[in-house]
mmJSON file of the N, C-alpha and C atoms, coordinates in Angstrom:
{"data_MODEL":{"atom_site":{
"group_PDB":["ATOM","ATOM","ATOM","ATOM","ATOM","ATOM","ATOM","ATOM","ATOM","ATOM","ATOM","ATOM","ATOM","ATOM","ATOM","ATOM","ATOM","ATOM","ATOM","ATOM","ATOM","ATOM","ATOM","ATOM","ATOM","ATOM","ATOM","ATOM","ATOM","ATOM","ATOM","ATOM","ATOM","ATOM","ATOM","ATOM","ATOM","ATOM","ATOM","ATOM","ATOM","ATOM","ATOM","ATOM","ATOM","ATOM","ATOM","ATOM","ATOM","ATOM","ATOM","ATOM","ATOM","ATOM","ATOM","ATOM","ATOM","ATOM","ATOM","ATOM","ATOM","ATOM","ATOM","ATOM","ATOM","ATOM","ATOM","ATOM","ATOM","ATOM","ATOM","ATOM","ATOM","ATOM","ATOM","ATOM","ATOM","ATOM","ATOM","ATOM","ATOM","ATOM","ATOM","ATOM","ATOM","ATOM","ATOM","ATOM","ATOM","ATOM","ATOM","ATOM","ATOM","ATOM","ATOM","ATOM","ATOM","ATOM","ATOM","ATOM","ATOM","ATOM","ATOM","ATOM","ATOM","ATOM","ATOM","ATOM","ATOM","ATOM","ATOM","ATOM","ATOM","ATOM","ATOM","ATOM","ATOM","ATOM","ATOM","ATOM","ATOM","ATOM","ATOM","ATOM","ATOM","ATOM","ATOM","ATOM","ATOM","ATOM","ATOM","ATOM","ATOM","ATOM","ATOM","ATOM","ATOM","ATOM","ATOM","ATOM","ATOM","ATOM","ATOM","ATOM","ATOM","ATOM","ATOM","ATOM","ATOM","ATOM","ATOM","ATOM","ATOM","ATOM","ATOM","ATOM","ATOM","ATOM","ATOM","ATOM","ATOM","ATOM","ATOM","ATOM","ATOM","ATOM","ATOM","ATOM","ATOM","ATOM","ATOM","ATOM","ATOM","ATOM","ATOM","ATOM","ATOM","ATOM","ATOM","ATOM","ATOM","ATOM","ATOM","ATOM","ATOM","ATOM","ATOM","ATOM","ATOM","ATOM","ATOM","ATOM","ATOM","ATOM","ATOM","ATOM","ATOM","ATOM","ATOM","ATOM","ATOM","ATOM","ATOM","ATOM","ATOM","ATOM","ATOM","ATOM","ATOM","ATOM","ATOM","ATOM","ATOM","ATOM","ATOM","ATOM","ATOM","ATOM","ATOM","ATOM","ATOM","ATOM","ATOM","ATOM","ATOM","ATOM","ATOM","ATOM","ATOM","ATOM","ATOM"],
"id":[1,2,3,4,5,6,7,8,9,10,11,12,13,14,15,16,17,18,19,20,21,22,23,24,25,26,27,28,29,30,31,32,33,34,35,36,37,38,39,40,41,42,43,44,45,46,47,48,49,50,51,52,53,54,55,56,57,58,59,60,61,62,63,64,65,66,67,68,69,70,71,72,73,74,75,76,77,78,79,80,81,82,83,84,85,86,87,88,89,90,91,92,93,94,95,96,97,98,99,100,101,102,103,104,105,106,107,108,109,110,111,112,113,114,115,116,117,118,119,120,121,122,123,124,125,126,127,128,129,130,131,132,133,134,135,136,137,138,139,140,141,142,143,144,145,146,147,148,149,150,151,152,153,154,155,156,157,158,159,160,161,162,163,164,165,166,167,168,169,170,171,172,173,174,175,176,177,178,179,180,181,182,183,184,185,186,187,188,189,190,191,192,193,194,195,196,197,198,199,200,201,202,203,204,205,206,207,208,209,210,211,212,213,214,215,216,217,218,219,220,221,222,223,224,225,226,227,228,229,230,231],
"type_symbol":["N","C","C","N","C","C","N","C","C","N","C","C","N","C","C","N","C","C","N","C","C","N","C","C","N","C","C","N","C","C","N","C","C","N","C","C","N","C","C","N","C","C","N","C","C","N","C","C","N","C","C","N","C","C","N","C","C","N","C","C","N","C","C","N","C","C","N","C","C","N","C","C","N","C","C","N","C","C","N","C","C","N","C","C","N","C","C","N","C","C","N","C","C","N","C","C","N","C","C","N","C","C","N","C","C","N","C","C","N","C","C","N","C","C","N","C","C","N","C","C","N","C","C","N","C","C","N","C","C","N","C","C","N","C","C","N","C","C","N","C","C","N","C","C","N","C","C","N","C","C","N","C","C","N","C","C","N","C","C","N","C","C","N","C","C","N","C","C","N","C","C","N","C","C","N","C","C","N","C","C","N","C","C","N","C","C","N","C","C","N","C","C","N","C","C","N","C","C","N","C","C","N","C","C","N","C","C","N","C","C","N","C","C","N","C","C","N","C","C","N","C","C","N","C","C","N","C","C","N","C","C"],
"label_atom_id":["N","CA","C","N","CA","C","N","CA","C","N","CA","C","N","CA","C","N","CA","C","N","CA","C","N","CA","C","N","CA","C","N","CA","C","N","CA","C","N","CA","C","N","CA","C","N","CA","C","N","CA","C","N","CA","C","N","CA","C","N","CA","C","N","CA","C","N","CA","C","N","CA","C","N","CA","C","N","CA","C","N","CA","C","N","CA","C","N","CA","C","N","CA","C","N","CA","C","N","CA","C","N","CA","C","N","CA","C","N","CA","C","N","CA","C","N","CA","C","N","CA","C","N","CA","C","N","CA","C","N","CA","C","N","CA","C","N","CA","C","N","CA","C","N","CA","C","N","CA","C","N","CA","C","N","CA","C","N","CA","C","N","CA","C","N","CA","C","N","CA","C","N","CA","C","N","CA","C","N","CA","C","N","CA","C","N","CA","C","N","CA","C","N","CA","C","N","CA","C","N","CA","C","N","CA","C","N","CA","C","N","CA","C","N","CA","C","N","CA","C","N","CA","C","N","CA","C","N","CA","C","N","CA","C","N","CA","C","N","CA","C","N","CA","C","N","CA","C","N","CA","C","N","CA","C","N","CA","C","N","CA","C","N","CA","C","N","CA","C"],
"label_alt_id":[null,null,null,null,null,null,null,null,null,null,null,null,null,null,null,null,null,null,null,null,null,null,null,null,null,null,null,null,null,null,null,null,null,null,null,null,null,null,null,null,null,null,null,null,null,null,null,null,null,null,null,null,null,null,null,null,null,null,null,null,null,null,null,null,null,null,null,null,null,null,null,null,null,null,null,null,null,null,null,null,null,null,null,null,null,null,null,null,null,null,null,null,null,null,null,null,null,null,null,null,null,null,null,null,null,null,null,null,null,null,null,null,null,null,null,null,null,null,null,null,null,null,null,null,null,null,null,null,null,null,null,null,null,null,null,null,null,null,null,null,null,null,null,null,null,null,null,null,null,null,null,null,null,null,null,null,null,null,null,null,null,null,null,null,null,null,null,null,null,null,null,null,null,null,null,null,null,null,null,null,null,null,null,null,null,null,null,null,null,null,null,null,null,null,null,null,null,null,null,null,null,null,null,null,null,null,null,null,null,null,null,null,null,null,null,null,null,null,null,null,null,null,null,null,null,null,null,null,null,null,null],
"label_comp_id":["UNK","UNK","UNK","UNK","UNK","UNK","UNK","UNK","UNK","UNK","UNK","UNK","UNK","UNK","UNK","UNK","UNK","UNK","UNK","UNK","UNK","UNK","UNK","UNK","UNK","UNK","UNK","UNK","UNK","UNK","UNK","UNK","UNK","UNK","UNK","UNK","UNK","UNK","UNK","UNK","UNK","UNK","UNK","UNK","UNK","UNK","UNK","UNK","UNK","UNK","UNK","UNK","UNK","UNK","UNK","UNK","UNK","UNK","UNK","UNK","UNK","UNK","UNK","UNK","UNK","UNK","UNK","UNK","UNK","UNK","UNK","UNK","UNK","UNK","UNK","UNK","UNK","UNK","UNK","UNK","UNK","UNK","UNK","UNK","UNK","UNK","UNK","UNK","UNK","UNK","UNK","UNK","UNK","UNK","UNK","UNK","UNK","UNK","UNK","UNK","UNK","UNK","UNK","UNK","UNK","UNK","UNK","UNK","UNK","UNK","UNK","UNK","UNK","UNK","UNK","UNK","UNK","UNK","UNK","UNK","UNK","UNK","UNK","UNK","UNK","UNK","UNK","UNK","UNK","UNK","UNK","UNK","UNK","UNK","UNK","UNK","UNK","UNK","UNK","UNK","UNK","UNK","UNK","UNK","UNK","UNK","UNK","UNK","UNK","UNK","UNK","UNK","UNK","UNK","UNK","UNK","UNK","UNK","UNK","UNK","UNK","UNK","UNK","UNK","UNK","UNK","UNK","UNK","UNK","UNK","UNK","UNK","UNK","UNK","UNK","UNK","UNK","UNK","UNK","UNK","UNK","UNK","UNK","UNK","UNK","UNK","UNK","UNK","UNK","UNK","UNK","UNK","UNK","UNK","UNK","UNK","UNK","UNK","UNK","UNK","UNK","UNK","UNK","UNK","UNK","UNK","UNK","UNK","UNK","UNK","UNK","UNK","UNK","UNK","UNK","UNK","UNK","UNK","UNK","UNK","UNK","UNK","UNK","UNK","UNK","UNK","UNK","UNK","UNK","UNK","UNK"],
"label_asym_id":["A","A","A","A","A","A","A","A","A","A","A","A","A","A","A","A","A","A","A","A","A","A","A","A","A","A","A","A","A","A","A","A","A","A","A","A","A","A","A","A","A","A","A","A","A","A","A","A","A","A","A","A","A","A","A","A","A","A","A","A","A","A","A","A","A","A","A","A","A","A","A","A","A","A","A","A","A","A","A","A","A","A","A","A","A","A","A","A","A","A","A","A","A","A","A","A","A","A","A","A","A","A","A","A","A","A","A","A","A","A","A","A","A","A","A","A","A","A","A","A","A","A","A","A","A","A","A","A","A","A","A","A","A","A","A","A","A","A","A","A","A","A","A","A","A","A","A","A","A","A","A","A","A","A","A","A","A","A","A","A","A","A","A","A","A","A","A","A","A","A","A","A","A","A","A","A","A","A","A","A","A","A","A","A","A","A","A","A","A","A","A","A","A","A","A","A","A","A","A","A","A","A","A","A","A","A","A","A","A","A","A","A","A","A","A","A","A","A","A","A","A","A","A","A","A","A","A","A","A","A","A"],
"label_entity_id":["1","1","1","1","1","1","1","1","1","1","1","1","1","1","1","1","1","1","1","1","1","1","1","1","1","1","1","1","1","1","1","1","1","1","1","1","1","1","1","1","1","1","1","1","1","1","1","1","1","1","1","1","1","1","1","1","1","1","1","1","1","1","1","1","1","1","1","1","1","1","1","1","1","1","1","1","1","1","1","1","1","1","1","1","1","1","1","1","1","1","1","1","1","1","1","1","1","1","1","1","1","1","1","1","1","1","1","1","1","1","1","1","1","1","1","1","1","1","1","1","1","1","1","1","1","1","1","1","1","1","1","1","1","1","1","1","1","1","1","1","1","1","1","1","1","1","1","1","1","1","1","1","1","1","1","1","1","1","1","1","1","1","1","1","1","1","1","1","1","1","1","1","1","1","1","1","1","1","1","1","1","1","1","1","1","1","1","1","1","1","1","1","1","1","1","1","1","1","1","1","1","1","1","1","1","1","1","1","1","1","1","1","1","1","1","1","1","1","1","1","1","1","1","1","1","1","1","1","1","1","1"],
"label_seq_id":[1,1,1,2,2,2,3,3,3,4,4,4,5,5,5,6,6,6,7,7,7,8,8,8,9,9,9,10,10,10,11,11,11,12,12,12,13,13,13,14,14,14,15,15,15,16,16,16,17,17,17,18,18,18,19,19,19,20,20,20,21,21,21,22,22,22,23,23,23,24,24,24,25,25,25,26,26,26,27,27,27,28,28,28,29,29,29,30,30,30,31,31,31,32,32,32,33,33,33,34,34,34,35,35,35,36,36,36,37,37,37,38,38,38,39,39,39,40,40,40,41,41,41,42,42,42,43,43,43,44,44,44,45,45,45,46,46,46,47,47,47,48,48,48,49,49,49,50,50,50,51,51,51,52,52,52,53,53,53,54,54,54,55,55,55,56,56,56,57,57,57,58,58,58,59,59,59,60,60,60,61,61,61,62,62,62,63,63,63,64,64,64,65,65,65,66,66,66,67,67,67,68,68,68,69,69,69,70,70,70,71,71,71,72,72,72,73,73,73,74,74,74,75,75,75,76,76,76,77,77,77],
"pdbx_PDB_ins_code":[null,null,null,null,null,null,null,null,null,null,null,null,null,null,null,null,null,null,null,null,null,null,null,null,null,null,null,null,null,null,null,null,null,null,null,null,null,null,null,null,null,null,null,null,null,null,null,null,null,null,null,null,null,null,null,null,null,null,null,null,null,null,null,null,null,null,null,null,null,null,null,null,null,null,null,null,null,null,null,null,null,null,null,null,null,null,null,null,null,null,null,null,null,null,null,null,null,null,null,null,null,null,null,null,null,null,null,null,null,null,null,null,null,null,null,null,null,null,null,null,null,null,null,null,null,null,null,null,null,null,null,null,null,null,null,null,null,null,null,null,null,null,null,null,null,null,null,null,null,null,null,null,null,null,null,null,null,null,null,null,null,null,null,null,null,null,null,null,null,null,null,null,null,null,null,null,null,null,null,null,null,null,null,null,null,null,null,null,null,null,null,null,null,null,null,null,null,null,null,null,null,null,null,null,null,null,null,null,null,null,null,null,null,null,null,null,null,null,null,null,null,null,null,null,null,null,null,null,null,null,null],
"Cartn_x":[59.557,59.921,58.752,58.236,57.259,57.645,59.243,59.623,60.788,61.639,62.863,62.954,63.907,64.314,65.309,65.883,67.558,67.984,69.195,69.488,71.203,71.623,73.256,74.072,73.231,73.936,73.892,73.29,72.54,70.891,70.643,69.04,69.06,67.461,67.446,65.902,66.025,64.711,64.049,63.047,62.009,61.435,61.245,60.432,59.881,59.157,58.399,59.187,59.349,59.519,59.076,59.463,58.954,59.758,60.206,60.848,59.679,58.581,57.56,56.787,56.154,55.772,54.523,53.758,52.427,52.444,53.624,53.425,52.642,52.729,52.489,53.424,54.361,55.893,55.492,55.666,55.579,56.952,58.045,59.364,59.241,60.002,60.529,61.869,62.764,63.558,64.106,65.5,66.134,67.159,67.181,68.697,69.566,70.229,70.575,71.541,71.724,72.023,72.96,73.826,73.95,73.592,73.027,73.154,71.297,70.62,69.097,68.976,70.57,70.59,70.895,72.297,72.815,72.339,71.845,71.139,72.289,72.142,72.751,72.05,71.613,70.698,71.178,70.773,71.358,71.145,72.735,73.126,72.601,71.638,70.767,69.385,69.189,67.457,67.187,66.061,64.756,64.99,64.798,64.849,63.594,62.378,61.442,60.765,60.073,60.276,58.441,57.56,56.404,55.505,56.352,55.335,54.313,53.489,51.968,51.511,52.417,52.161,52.174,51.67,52.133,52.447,53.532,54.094,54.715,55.061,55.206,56.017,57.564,58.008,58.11,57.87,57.781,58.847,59.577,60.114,59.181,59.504,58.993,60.095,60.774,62.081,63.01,62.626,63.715,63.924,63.225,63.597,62.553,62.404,62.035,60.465,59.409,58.273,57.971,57.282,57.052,55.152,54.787,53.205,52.511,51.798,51.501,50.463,50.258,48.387,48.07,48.126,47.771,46.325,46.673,45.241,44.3,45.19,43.631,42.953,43.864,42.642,42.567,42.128,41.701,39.966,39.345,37.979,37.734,36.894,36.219,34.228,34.214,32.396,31.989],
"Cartn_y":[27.237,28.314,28.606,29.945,30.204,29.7,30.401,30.065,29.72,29.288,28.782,28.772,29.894,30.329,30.053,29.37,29.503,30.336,30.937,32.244,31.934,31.762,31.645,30.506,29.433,28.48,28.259,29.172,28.803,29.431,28.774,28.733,30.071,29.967,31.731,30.832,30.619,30.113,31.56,31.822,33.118,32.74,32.885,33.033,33.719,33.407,34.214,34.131,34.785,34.722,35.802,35.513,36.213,36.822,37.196,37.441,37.086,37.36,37.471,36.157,35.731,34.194,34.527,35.732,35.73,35.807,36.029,36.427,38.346,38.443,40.368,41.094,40.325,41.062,39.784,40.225,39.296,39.556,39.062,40.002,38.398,39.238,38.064,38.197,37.082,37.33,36.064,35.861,35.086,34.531,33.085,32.703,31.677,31.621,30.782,29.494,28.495,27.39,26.946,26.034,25.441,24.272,23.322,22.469,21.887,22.446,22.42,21.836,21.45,20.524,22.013,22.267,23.198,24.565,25.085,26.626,28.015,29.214,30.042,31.173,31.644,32.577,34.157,35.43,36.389,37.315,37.725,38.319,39.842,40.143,41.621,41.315,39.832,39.809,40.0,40.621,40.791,41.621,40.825,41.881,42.827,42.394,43.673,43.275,44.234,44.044,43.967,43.834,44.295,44.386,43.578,44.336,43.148,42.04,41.543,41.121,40.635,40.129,39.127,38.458,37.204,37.725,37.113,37.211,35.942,36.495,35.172,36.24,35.678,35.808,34.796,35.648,34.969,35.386,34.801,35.271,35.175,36.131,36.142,36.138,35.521,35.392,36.444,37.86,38.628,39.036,38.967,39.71,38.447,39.246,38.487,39.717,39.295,40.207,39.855,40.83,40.151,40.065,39.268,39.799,39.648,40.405,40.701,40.595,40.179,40.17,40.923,41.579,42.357,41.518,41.556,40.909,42.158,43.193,44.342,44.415,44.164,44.25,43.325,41.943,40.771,40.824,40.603,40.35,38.867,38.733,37.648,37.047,37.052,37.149,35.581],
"Cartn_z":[24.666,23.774,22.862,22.869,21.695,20.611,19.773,18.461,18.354,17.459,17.019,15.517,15.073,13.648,13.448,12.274,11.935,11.492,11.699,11.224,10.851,9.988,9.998,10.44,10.122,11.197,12.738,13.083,14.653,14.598,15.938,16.205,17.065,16.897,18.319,18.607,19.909,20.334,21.525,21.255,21.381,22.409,23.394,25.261,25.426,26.475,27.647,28.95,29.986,31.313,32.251,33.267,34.459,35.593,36.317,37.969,38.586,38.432,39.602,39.485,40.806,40.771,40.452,40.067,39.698,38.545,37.687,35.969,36.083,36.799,36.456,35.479,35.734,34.574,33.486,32.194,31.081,30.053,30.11,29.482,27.762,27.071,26.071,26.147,25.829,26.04,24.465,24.431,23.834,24.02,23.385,23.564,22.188,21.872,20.822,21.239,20.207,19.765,18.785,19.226,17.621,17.198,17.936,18.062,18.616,19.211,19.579,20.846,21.471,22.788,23.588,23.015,24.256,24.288,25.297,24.607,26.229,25.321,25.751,26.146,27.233,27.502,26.827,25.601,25.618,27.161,27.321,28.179,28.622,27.504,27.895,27.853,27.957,28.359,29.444,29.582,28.251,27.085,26.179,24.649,24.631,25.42,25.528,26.839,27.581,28.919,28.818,30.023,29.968,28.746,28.08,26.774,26.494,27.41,27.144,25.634,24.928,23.753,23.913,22.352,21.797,20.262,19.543,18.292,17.873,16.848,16.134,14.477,14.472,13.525,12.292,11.087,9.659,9.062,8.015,7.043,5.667,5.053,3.665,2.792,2.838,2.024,1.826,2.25,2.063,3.495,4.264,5.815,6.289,8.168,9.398,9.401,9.862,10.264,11.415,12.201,13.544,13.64,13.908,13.771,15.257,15.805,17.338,17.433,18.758,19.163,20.471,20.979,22.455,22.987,24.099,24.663,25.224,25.262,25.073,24.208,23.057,22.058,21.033,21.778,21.28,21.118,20.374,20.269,19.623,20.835,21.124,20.535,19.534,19.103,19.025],
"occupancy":[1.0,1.0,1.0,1.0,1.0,1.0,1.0,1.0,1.0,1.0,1.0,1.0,1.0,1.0,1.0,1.0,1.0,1.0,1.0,1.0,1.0,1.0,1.0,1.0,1.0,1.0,1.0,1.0,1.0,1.0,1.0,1.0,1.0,1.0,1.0,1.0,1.0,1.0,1.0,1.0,1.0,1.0,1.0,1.0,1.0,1.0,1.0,1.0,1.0,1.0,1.0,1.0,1.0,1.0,1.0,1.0,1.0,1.0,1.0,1.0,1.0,1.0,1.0,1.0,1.0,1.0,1.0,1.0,1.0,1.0,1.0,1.0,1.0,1.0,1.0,1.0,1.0,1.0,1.0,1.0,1.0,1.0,1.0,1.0,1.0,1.0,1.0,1.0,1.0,1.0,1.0,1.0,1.0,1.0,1.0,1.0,1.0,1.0,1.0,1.0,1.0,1.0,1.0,1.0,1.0,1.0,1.0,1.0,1.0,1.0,1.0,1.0,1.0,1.0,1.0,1.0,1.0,1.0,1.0,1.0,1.0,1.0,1.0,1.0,1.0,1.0,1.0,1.0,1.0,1.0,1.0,1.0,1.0,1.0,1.0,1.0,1.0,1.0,1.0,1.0,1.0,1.0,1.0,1.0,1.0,1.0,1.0,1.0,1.0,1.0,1.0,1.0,1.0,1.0,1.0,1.0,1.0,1.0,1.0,1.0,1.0,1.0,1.0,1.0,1.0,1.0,1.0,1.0,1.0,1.0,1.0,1.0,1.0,1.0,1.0,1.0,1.0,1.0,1.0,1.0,1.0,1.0,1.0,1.0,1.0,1.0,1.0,1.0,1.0,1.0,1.0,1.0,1.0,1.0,1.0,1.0,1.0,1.0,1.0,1.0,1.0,1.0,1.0,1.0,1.0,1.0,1.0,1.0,1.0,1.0,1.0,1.0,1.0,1.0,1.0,1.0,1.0,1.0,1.0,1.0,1.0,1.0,1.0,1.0,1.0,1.0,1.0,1.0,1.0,1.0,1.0],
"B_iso_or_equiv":[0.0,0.0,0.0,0.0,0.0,0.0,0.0,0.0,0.0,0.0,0.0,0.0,0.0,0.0,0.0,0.0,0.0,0.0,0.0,0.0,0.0,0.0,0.0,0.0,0.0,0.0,0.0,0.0,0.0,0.0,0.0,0.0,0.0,0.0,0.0,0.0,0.0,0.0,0.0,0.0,0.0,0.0,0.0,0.0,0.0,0.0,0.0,0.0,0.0,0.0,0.0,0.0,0.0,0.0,0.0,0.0,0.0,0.0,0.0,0.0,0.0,0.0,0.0,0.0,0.0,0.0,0.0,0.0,0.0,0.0,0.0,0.0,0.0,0.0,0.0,0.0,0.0,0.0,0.0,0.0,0.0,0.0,0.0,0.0,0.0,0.0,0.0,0.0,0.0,0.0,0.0,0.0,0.0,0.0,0.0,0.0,0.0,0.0,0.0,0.0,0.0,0.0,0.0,0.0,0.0,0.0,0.0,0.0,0.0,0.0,0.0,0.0,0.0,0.0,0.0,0.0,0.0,0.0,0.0,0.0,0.0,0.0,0.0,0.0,0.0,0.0,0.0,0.0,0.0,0.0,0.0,0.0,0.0,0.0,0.0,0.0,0.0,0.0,0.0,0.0,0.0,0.0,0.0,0.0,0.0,0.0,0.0,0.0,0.0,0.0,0.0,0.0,0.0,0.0,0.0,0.0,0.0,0.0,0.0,0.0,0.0,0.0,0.0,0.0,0.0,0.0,0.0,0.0,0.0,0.0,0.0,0.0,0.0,0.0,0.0,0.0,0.0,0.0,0.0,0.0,0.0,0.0,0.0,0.0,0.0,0.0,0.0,0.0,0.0,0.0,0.0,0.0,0.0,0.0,0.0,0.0,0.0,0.0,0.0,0.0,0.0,0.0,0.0,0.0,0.0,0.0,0.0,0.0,0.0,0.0,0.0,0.0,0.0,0.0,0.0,0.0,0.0,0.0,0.0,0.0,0.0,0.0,0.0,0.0,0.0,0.0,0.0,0.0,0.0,0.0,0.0],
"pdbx_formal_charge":[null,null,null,null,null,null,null,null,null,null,null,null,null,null,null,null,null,null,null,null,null,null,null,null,null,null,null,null,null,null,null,null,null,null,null,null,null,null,null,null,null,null,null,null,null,null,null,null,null,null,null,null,null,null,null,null,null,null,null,null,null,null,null,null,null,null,null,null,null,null,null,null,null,null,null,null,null,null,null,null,null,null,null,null,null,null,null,null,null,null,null,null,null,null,null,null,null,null,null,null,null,null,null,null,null,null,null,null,null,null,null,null,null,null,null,null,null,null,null,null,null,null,null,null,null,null,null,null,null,null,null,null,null,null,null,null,null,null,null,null,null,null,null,null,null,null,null,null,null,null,null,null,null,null,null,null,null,null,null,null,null,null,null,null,null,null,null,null,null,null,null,null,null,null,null,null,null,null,null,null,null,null,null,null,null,null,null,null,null,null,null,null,null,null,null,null,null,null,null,null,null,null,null,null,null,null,null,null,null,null,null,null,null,null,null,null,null,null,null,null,null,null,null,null,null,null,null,null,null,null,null],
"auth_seq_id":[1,1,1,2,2,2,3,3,3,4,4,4,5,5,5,6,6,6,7,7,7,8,8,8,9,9,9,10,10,10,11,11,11,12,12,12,13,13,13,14,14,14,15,15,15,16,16,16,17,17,17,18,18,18,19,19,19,20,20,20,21,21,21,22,22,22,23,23,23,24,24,24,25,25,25,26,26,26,27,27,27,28,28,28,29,29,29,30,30,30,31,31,31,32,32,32,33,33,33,34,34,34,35,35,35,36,36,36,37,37,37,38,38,38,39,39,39,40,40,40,41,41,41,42,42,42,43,43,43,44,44,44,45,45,45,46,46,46,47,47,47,48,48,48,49,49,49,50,50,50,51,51,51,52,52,52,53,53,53,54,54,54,55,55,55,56,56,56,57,57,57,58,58,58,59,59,59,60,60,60,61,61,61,62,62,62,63,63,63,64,64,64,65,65,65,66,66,66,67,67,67,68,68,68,69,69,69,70,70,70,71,71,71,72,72,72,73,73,73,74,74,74,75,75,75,76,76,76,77,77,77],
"auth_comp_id":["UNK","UNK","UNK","UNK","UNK","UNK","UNK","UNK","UNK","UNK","UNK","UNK","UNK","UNK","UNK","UNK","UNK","UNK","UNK","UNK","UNK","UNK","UNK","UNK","UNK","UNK","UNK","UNK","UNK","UNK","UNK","UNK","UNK","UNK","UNK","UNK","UNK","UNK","UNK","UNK","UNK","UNK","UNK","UNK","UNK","UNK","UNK","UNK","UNK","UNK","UNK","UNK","UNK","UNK","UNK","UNK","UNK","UNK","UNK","UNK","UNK","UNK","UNK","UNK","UNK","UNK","UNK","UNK","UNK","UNK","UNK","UNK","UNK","UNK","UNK","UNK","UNK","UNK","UNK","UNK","UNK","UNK","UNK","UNK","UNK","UNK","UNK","UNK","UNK","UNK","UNK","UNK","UNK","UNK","UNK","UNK","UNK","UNK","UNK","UNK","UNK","UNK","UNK","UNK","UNK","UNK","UNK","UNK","UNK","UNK","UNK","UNK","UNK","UNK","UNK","UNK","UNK","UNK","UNK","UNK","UNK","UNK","UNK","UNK","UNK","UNK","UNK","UNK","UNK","UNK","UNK","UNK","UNK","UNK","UNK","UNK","UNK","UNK","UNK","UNK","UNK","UNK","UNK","UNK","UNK","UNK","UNK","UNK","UNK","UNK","UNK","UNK","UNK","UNK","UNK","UNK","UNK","UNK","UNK","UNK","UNK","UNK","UNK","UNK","UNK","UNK","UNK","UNK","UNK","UNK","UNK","UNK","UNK","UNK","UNK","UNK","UNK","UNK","UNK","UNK","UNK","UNK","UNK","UNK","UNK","UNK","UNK","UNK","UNK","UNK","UNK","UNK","UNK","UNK","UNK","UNK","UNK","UNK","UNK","UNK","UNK","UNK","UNK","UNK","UNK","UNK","UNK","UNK","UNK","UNK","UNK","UNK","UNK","UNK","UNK","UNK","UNK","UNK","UNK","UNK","UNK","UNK","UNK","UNK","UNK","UNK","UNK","UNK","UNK","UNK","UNK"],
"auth_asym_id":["A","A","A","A","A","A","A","A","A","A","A","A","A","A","A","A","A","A","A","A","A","A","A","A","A","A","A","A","A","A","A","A","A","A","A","A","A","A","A","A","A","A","A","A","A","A","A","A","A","A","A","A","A","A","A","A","A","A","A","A","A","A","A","A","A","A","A","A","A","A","A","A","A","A","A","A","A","A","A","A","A","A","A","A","A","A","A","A","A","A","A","A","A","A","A","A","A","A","A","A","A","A","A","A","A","A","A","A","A","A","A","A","A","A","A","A","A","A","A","A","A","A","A","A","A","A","A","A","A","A","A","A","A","A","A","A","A","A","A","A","A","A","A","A","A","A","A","A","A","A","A","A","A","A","A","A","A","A","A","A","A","A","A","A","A","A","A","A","A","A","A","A","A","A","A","A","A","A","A","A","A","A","A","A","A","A","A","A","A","A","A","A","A","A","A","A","A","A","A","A","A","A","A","A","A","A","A","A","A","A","A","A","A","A","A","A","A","A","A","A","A","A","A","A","A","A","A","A","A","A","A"],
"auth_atom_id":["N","CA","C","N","CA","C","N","CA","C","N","CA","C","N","CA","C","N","CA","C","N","CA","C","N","CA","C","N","CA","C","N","CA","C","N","CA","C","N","CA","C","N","CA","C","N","CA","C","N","CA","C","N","CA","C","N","CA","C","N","CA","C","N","CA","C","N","CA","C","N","CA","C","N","CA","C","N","CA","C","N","CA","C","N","CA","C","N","CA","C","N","CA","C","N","CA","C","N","CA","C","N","CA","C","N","CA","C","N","CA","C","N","CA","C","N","CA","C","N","CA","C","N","CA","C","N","CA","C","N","CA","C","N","CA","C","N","CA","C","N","CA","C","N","CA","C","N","CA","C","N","CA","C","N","CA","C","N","CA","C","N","CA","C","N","CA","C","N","CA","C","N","CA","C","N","CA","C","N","CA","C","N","CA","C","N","CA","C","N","CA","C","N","CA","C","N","CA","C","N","CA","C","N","CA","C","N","CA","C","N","CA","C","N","CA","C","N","CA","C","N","CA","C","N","CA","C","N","CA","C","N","CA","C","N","CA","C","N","CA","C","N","CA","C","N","CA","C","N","CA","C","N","CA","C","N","CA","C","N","CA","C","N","CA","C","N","CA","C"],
"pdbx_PDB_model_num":[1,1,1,1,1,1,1,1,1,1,1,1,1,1,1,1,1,1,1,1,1,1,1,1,1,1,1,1,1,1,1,1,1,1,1,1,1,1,1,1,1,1,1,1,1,1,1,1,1,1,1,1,1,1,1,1,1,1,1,1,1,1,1,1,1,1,1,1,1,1,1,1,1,1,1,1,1,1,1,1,1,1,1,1,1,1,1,1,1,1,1,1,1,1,1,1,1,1,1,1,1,1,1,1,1,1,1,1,1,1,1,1,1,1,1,1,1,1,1,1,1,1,1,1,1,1,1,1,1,1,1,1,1,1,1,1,1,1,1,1,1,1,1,1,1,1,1,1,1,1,1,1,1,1,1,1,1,1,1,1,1,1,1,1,1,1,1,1,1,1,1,1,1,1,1,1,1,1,1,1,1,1,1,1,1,1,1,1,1,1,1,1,1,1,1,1,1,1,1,1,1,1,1,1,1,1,1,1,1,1,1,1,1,1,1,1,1,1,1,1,1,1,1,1,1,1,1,1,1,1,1]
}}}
């Protein structure tokens, strides 16, 4: 799992997956917890399909932010 946030008394642990055995499709998807043993896949993943990120959610104490990195436009010096 990329991440795992508590939110309300359960967990939401944050993925990557695939259909394809080459990784050409890159989907995120989610699933939650209550417990950190038993996990529940959500039933409309992928929550975003193709979309070639990496993120990483923060809270800042009043909400959730998402912060992204595209590998097109990663620079490398």
């Amino acid at each position: 799992m990329n991440q795992v946030i508590k939110y309300h008394d359960k967990y939401y642990g944050y993925y990557h997956g695939t259909p394809d055995q080459d990784w050409s499709t890159w989907n995120t998807n989610v699933a939650v917890s209550e417990d950190l043993i038993h996990w529940t896949k959500y039933s409309q993943n992928p929550i975003l399909q193709e979309n070639e990120i990496e993120w990483y959610l923060s809270n800042d104490g009043a909400q959730y932010r998402m912060y992204t990195m595209h590998r097109r436009y990663m620079f490398i010096f």
